[in-house]
C-alpha positions as CSV (number, residue, x, y, z in Angstrom):
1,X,105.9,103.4,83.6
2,X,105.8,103.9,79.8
3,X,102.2,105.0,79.8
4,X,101.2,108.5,78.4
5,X,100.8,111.1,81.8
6,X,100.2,114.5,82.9
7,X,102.6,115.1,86.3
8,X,103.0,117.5,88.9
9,X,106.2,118.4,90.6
10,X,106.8,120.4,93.7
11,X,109.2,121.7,95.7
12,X,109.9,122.1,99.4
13,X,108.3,126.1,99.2
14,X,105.7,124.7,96.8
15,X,106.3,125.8,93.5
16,X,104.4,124.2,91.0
17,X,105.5,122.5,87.8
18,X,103.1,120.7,85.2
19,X,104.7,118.2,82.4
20,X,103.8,115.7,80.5
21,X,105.5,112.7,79.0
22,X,104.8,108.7,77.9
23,X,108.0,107.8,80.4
24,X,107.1,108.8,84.0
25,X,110.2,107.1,86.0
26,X,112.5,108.0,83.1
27,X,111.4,111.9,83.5
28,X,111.1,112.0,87.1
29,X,115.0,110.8,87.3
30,X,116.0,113.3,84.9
31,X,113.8,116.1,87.1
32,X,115.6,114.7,90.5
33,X,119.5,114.6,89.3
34,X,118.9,117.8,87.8
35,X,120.0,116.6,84.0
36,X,118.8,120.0,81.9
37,X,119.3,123.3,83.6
38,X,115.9,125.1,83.6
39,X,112.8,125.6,86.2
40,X,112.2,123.1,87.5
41,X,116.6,122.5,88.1
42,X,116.6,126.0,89.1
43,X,113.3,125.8,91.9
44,X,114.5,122.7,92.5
45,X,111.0,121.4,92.0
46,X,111.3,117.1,92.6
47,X,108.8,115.7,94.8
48,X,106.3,113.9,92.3
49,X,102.7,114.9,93.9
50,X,100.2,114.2,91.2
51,X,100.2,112.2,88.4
52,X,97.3,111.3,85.8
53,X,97.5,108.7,83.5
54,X,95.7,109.0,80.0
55,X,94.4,106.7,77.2
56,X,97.3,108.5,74.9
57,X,99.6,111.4,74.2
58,X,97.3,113.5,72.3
59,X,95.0,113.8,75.6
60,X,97.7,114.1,77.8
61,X,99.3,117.1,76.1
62,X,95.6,118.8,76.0
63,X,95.1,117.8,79.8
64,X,98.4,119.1,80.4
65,X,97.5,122.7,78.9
66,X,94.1,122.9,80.6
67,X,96.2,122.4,83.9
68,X,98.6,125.1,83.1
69,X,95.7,127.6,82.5
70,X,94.5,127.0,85.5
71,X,95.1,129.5,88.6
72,X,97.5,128.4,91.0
73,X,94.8,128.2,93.9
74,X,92.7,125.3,91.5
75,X,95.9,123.3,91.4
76,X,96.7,123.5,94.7
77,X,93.0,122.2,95.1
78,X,93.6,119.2,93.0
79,X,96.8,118.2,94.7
80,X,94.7,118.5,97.5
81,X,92.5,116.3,96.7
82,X,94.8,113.5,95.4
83,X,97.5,113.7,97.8
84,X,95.9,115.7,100.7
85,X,99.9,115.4,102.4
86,X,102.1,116.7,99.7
87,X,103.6,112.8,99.8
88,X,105.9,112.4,96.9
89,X,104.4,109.7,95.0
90,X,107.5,108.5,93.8
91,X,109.4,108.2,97.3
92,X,111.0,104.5,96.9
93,X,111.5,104.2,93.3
94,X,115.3,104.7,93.7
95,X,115.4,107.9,90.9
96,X,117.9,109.8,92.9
């Protein structure tokens, strides 16, 4: 999906990580096989649970930060909201 996103991963316990980026599938694969040591390596944070796709980069970045300022209890709500079972949204794309 070459298409200009904000994402959220979690991981098993929950922990939260917000990104953004114009290749989803590309990303995610580099998330799941662990490719740069850092959080979300570390937390192992993988399942994809939300995703929002935007008209360009620009408004994905600022979506992106208005998400990170957020409290933890308003992102849980929007997870909630999209994916009300914590699916992974990417189960089946064969990333890893």
């Amino acid at each position: 999906m070459k298409t200009p996103c904000v994402y959220i991963l979690s991981s098993v316990s929950k922990v939260l990580y917000i990104g953004v980026t114009s290749d989803l599938e590309a990303r995610l694969w580099q998330h799941k096989n662990k490719t740069y040591s850092g959080f979300s390596s570390k937390y192992d944070v993988t399942i994809l649970v939300h995703v929002e796709l935007l008209p360009d980069m620009r408004q994905a970045i600022e979506r992106e930060k208005q998400i990170k300022k957020w409290r933890r209890e308003k992102k849980l709500e929007l997870i909630r909201t999209s994916n009300p079972h914590w699916e992974d949204l990417s189960a089946g794309w064969g990333l890893g």
